[in-house]
MDTraj code that builds the backbone (N, CA, C; nanometers):
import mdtraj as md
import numpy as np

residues = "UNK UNK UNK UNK UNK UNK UNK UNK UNK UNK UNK UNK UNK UNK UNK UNK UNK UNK UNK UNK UNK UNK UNK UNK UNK UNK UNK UNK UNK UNK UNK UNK UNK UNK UNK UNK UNK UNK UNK UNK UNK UNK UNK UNK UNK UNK UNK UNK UNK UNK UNK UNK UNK UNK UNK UNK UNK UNK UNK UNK UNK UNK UNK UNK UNK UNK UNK UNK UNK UNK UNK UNK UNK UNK UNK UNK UNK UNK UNK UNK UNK UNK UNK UNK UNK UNK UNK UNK UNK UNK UNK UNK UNK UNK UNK UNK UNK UNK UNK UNK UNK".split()
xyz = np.array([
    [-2.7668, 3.8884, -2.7874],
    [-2.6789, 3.7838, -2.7386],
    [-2.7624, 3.6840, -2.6584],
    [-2.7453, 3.5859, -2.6734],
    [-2.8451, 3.4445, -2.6132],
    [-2.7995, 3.4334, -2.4884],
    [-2.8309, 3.4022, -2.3909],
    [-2.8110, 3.3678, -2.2551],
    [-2.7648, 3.2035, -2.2692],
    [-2.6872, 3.1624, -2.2079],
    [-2.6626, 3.0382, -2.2218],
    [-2.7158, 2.9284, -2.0643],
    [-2.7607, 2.8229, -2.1000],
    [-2.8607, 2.7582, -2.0371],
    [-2.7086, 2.7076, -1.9268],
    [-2.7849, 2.6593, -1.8171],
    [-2.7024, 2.6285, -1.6534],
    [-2.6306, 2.4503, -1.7719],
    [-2.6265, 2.3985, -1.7974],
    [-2.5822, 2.2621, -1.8689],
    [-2.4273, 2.3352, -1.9453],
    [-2.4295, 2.4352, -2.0209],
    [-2.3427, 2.5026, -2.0935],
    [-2.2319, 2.5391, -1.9865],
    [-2.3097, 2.6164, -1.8916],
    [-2.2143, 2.6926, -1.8014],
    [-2.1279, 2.5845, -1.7083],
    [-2.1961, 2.4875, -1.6622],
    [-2.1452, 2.3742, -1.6094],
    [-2.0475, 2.3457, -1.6696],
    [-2.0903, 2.2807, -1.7899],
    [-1.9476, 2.2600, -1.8591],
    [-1.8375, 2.3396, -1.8767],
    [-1.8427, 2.4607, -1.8947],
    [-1.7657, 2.5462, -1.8941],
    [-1.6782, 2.5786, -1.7322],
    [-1.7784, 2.5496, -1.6493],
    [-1.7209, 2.5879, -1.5420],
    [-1.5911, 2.4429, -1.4722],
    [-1.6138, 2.3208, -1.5514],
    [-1.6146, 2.2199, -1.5462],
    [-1.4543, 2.2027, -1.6238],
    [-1.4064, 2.2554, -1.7004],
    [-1.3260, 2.2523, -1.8511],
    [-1.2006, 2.3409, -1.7615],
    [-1.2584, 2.4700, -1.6984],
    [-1.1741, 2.5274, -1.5967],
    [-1.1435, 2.5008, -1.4847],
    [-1.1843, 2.4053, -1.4026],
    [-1.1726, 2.3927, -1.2430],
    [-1.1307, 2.2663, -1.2448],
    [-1.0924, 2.1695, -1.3713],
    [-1.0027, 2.0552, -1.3642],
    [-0.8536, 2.0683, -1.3159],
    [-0.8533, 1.9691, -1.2889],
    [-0.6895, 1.9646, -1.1999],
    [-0.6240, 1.8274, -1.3140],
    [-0.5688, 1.9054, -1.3751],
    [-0.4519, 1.7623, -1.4504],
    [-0.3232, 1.7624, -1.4150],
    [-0.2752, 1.6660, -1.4550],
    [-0.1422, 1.6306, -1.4036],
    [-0.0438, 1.7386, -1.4111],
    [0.0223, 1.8038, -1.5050],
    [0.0323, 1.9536, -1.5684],
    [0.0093, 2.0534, -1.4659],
    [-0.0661, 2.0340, -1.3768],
    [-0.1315, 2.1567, -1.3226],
    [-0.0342, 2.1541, -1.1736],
    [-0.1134, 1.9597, -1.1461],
    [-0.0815, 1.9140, -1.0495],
    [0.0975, 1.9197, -1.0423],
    [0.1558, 1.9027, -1.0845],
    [0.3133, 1.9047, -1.1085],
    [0.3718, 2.0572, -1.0409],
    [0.3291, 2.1483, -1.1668],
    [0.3542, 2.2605, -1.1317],
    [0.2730, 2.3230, -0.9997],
    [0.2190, 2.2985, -0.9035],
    [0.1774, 2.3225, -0.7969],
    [0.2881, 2.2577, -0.6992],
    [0.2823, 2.1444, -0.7308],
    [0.3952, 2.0617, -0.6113],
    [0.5414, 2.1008, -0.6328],
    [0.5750, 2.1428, -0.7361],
    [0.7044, 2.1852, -0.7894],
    [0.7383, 2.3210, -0.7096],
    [0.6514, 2.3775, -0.7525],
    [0.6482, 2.5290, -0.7232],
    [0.6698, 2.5549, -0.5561],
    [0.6393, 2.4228, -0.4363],
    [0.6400, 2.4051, -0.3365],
    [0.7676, 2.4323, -0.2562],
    [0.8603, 2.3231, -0.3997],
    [0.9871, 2.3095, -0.3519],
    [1.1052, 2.4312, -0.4131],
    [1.0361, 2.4511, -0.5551],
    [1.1404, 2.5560, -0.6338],
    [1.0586, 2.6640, -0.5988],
    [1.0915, 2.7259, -0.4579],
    [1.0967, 2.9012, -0.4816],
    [1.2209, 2.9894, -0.5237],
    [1.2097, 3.0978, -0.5032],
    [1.2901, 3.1898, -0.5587],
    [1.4243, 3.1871, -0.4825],
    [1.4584, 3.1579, -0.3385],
    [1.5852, 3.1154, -0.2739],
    [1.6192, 3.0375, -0.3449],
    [1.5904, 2.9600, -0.4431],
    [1.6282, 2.7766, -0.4683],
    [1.6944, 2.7863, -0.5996],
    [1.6851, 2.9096, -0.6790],
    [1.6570, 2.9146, -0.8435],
    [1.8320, 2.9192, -0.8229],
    [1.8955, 2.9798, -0.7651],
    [2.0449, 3.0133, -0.7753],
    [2.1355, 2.8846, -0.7518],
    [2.1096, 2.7553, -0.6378],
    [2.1551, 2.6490, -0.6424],
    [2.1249, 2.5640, -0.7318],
    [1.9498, 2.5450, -0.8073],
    [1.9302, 2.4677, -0.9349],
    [1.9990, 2.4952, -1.0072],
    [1.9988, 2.6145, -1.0566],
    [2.1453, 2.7170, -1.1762],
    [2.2601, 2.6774, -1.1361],
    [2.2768, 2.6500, -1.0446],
    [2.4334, 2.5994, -1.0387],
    [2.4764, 2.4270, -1.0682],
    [2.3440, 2.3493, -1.0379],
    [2.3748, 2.2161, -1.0753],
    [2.3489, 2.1722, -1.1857],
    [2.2585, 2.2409, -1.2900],
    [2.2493, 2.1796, -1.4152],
    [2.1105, 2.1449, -1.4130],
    [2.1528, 2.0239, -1.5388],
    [2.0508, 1.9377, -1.5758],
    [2.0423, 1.8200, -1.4453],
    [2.1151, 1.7943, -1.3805],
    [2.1271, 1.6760, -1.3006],
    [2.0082, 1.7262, -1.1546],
    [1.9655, 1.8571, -1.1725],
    [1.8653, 1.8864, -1.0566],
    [1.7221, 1.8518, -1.1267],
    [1.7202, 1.8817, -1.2364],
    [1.6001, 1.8439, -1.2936],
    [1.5299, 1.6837, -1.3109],
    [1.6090, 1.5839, -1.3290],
    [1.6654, 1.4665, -1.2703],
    [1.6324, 1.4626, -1.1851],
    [1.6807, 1.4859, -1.0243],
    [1.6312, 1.4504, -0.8997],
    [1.4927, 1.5153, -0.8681],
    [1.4825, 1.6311, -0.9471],
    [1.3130, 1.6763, -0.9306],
    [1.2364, 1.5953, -0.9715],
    [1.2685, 1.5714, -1.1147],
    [1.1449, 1.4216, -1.1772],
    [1.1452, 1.3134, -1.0914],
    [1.2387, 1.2791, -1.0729],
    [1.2379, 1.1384, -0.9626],
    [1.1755, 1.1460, -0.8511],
    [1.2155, 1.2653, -0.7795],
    [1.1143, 1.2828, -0.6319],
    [0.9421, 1.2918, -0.6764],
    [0.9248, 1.3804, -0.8061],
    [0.8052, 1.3638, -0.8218],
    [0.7351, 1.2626, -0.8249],
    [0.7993, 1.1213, -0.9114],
    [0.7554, 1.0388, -0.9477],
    [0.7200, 0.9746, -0.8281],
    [0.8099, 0.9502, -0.7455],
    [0.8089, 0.8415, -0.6128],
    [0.7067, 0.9321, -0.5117],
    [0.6877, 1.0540, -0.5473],
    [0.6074, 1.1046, -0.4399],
    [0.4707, 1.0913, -0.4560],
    [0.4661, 1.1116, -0.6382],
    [0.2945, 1.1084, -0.6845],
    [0.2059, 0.9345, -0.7002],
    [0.2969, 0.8648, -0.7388],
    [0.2343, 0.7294, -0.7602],
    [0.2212, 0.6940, -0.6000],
    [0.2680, 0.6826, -0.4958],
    [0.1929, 0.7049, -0.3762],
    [0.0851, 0.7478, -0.3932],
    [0.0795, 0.9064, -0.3450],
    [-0.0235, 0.9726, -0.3050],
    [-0.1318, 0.9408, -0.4041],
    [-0.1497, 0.9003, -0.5261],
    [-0.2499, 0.8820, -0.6511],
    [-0.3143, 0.7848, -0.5664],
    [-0.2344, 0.6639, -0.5453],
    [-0.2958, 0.5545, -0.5259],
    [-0.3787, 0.5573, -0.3977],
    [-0.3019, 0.6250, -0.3171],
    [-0.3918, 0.6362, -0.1216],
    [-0.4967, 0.7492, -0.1902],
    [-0.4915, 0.8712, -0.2453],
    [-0.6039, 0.9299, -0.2712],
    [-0.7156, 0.8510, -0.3761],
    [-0.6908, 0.7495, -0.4688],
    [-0.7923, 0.6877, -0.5301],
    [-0.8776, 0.5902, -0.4586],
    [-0.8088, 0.5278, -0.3355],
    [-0.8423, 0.4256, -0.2483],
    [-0.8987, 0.4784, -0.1533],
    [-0.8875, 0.5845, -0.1174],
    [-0.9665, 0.7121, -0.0031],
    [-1.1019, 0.7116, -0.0390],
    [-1.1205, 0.7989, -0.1871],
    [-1.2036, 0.7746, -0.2831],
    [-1.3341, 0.7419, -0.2871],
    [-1.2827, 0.5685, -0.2935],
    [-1.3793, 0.4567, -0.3430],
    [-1.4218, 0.3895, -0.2359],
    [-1.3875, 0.4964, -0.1305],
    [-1.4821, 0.3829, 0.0245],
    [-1.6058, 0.5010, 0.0187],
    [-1.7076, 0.4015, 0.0686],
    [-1.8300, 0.4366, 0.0660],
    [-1.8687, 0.5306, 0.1948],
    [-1.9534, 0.6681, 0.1181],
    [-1.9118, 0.7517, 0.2334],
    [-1.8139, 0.8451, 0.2446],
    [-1.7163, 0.8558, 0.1696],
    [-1.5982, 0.9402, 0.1910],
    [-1.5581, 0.9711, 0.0672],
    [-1.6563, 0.9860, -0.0786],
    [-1.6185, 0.9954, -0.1656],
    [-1.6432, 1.1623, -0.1619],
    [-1.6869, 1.2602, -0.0910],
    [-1.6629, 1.3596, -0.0559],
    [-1.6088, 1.4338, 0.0795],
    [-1.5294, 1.5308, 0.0723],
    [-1.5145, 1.5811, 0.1563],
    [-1.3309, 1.6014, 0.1942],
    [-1.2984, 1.5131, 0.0903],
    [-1.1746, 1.5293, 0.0730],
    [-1.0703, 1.4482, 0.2328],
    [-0.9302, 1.5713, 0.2406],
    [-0.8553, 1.5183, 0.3452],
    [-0.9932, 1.4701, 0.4615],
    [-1.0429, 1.6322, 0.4845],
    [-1.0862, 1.6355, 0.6137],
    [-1.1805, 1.4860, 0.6592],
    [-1.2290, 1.4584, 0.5779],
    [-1.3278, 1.3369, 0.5858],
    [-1.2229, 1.1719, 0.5978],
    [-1.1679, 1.1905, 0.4996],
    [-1.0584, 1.0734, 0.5240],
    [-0.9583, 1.0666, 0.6395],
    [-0.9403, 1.2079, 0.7294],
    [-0.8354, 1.1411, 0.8546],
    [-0.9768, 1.2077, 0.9361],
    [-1.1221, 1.2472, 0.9089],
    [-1.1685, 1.2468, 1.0493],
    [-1.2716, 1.1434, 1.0483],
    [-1.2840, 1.0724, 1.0028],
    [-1.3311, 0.9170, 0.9939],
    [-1.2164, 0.8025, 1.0677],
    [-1.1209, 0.7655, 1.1129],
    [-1.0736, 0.7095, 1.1579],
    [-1.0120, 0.7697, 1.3088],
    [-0.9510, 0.9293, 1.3051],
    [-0.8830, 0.9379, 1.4002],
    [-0.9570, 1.1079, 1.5017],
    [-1.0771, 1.1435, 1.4105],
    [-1.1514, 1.1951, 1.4851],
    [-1.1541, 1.3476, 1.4748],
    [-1.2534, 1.4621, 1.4594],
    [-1.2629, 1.5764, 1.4200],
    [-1.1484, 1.6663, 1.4332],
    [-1.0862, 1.6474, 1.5126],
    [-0.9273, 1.7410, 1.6086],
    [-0.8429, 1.6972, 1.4645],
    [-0.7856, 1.5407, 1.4426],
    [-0.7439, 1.5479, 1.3772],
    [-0.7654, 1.5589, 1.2044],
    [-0.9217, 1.5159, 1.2039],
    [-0.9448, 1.5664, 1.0712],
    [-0.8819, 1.7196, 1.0155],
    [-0.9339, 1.8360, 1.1112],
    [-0.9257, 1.9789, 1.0958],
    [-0.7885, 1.9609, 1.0581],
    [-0.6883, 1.8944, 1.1975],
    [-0.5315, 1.9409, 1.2024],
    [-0.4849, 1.8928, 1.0009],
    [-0.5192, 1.8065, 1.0302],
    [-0.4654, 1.7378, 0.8682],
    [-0.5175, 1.8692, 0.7251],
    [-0.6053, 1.9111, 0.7152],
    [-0.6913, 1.9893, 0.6845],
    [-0.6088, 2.0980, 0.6801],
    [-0.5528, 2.1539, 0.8013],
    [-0.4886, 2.2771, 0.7999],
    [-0.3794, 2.2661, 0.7455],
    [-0.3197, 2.1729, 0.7567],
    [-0.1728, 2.1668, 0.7578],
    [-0.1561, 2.1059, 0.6183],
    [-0.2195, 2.0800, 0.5327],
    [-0.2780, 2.0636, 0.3980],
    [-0.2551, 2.1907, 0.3102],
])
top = md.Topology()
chain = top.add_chain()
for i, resn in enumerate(residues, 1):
    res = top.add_residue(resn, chain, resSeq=i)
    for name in ("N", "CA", "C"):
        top.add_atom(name, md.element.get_by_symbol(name[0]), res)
traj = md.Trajectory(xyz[None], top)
């Protein structure tokens, strides 16, 4: 069996540790629909699924746009939350944002 070269594995490791929209959805979904919640969705229908898409929508085209604009400032294209609120308002609150994340 061939050993496969660090370029292969990258990619591979690369193919798995993407975050797509799909992923992203069902993470934020999953936030709001736990298992207390499943018995009132069941009771409203289709019309909850409806207000779920909608909250998603209005919640994600926000956050896309402040996280792409976070981003593309120079300097802060790593490090995520913590770097983007502890660049303006200072390590205490970088962490707090961070945690509470």
């Amino acid at each position: 069996m061939a050993e496969k070269d660090q370029t292969e594995i990258a990619a591979e490791d690369q193919k798995y540790n993407r975050l797509t929209g799909l992923k992203l959805f069902a993470m934020t979904s999953s936030m709001v629909i736990s298992v207390d919640e499943l018995a009132p969705f069941g009771k409203t229908g289709a019309a909850s699924l409806f207000y779920l898409l909608l909250a998603g929508i209005i919640w994600f085209i926000p956050i896309t746009q402040i996280a792409g604009e976070m981003a593309s400032i120079d300097g802060w294209e790593k490090g995520g939350v913590f770097t983007w609120v502890k660049g303006p308002l200072g390590d205490k609150t970088g962490w707090t944002a961070m945690f509470y994340q």
